[in-house]
C-alpha positions in Angstrom: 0.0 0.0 0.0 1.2 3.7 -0.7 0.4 6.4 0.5 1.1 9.5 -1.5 0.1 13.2 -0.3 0.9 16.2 -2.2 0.5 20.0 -2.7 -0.2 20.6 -6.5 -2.9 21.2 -9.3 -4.4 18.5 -10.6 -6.9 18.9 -13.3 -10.6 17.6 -12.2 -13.1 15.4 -13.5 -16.2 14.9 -12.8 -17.0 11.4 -11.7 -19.6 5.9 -7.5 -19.6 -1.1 -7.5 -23.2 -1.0 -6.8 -24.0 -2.5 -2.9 -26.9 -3.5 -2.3 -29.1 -1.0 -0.8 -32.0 1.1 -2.3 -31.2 5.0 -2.4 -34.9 5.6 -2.2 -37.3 5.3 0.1 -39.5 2.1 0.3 -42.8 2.3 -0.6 -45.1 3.6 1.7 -42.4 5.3 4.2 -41.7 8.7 5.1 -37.8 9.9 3.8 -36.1 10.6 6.9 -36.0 14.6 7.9 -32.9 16.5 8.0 -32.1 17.9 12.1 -31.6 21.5 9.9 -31.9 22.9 13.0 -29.0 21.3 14.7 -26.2 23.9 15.4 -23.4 23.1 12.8 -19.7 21.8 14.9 -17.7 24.6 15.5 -14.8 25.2 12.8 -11.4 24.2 13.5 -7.9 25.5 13.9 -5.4 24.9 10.7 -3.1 22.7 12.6 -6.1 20.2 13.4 -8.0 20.5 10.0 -4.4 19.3 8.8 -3.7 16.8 11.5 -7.3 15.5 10.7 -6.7 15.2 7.1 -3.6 13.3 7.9 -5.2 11.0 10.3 -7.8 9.8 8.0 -5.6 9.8 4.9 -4.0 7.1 7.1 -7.3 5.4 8.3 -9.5 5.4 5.1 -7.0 4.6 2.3 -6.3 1.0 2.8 -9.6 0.2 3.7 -10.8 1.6 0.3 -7.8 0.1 -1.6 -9.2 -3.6 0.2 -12.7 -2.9 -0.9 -11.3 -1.9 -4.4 -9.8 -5.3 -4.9 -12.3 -6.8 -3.5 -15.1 -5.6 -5.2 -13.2 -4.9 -8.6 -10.1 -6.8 -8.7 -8.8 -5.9 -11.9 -9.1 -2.0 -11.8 -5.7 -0.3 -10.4 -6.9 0.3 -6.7 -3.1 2.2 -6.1 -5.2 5.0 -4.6 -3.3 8.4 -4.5 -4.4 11.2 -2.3 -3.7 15.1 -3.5 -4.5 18.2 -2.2 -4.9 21.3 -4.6 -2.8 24.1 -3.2 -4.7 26.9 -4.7 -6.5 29.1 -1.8 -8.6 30.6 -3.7 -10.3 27.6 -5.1 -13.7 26.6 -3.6 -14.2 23.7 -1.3 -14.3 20.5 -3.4 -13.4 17.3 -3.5 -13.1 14.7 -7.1 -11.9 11.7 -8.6 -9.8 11.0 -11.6 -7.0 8.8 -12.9 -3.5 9.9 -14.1 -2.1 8.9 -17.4 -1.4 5.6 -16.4 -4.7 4.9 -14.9 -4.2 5.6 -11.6 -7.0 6.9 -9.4 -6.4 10.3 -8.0 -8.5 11.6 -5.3 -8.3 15.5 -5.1 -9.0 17.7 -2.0 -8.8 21.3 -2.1 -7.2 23.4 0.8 -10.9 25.1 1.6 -12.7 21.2 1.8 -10.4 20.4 4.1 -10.4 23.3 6.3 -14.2 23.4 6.4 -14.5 19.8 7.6 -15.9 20.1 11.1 -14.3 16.9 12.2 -12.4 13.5 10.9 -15.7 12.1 10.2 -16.6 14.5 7.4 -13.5 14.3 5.7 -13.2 10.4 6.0 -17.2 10.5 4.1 -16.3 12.6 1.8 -13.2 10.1 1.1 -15.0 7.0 0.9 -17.5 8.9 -1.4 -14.7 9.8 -4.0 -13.1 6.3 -3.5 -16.3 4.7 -4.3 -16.6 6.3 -7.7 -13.4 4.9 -8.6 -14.6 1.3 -7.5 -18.2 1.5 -9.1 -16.6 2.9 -12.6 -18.6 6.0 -12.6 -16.0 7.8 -14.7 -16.0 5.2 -17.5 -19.8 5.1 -17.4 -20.2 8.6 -17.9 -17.9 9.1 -20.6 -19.5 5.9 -22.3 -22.8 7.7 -21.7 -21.5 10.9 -23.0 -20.2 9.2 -26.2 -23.3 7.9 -27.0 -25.6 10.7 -26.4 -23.5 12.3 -28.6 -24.0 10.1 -31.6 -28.0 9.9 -31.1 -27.8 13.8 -30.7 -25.8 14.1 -33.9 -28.3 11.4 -35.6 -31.0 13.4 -34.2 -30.0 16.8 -35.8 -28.7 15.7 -39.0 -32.2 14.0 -39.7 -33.9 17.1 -38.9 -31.6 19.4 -40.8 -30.3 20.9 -38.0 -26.6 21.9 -36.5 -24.9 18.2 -36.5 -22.4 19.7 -34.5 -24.7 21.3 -31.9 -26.7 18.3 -31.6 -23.4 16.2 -30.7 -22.6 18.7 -27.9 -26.2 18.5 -26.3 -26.6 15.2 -26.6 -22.9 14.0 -24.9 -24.2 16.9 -22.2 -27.5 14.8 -21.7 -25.5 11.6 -22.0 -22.8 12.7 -19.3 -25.9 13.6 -16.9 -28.4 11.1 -17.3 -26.9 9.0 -14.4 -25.2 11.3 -12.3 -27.6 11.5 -9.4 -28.0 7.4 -9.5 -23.8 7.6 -9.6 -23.7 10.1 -6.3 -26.1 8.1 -4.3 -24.0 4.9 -5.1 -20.8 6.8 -4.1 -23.0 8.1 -0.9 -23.8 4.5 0.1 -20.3 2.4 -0.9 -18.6 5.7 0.7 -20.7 5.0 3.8 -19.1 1.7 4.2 -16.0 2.4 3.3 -15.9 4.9 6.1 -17.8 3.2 8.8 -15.1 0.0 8.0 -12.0 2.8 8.3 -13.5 3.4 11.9 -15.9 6.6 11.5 -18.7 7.7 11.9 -20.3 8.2 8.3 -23.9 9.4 9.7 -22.0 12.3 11.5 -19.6 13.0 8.1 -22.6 13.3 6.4 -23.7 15.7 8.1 -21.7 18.2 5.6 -24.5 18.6 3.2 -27.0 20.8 5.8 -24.1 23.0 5.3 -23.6 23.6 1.8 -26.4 24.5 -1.3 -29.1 21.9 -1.7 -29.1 21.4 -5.5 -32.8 20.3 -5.2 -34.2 17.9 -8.0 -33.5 19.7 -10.9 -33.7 18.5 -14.7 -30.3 17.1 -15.8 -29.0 18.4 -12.5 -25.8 16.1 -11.7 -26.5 15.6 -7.5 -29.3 14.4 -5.9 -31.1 16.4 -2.9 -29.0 16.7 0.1 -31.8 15.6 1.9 -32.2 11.8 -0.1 -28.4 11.6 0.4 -28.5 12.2 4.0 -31.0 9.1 4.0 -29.4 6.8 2.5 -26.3 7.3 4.1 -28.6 6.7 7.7 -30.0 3.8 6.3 -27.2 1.8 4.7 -25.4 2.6 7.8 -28.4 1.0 10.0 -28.0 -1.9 7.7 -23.6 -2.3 8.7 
């Protein structure tokens, strides 16, 4: 196992092996309600959001590399951890691969320092980790490809721009499983992290602080509120 931490730019892509849970609610049940109301964890000094970063760098990564060759034994499950050194950018966290197909799991400086508590941070890994393992990015550029095609079919039968029509339709393609792809991430993330020793129920907790994208058409994340429940419930089920 290697562990590899470093300060640079890395270029992000958007990108979670299915487990099996549902990540809706069963019929005839109420979704569980969101404690909005709860006062948010105070923030933290510099010195601990980077000590906590550290901690469950240590903590979360060979679990997910286990579940990675577990679950997907011929994908390169090398996982390497980077952190963007750029203050300015906004707090985010993403998954990609590097040339040679290793998977690269980005943090920027503001993510980490916004994390309340090792919990957060270690959900927020196993999400991005999970992405890797369910093949999200290959399914969405597969999706994307072929949206493409239909889009350029589309247009070109009705006279219209060919290129245009590629463009919308790889958009549509990229999108039409992102929100299944999150929850996914949201539930193999909550093992991963519950497995690594955290509390993912508690690093969830991240999304009452930050915009609810609601349901919105070709929107690429689910609500905050659906992902909050089905981290709670494939928890209950661990």
């Amino acid at each position: 196992m290697r562990i590899a931490v470093i300060f640079a730019a890395v270029l992000a892509l958007a990108a979670c092996e299915p487990i099996p849970t549902e990540t809706s609610s069963p019929s005839g049940s109420e979704a569980t309600p969101v404690a909005t109301k709860t006062p948010a964890p105070p923030k933290v000094s510099t010195r601990q959001a980077q000590a906590n970063f550290a901690a469950v760098v240590r903590q979360v990564e060979p679990v997910a590399e286990r579940e990675c060759r577990r679950r997907a034994p011929d994908l390169n499950c090398d996982f390497k951890i980077v952190v963007q050194s750029d203050p300015r950018l906004p707090p985010n966290a993403f998954q990609t691969l590097d040339r040679t197909g290793r998977p690269i799991i980005g943090f920027t400086l503001a993510l980490i320092k916004d994390a309340r508590n090792r919990d957060e941070i270690a959900f927020v890994m196993g999400h991005e980790t999970a992405h890797h393992i369910a093949r999200h990015l290959e399914k969405q550029r597969q999706s994307a490809v072929g949206g493409a095609i239909l889009g350029g079919l589309v247009a070109a039968g009705l006279g219209l721009d060919v290129d245009a029509g590629q463009q919308l339709g790889g958009t549509v393609g990229a999108r039409a499983y992102s929100k299944d792809n999150e929850l996914e991430a949201d539930a193999l993330g909550t093992v991963i992290a519950k497995r690594a020793g955290f509390d993912p129920v508690k690093g969830a907790q991240f999304f009452t602080r930050i915009p609810d994208p609601g349901d919105r058409f070709l929107g690429t994340h689910p609500p905050n509120r659906q992902r909050i429940e089905t981290v709670r419930r494939v928890n209950s089920q661990l």
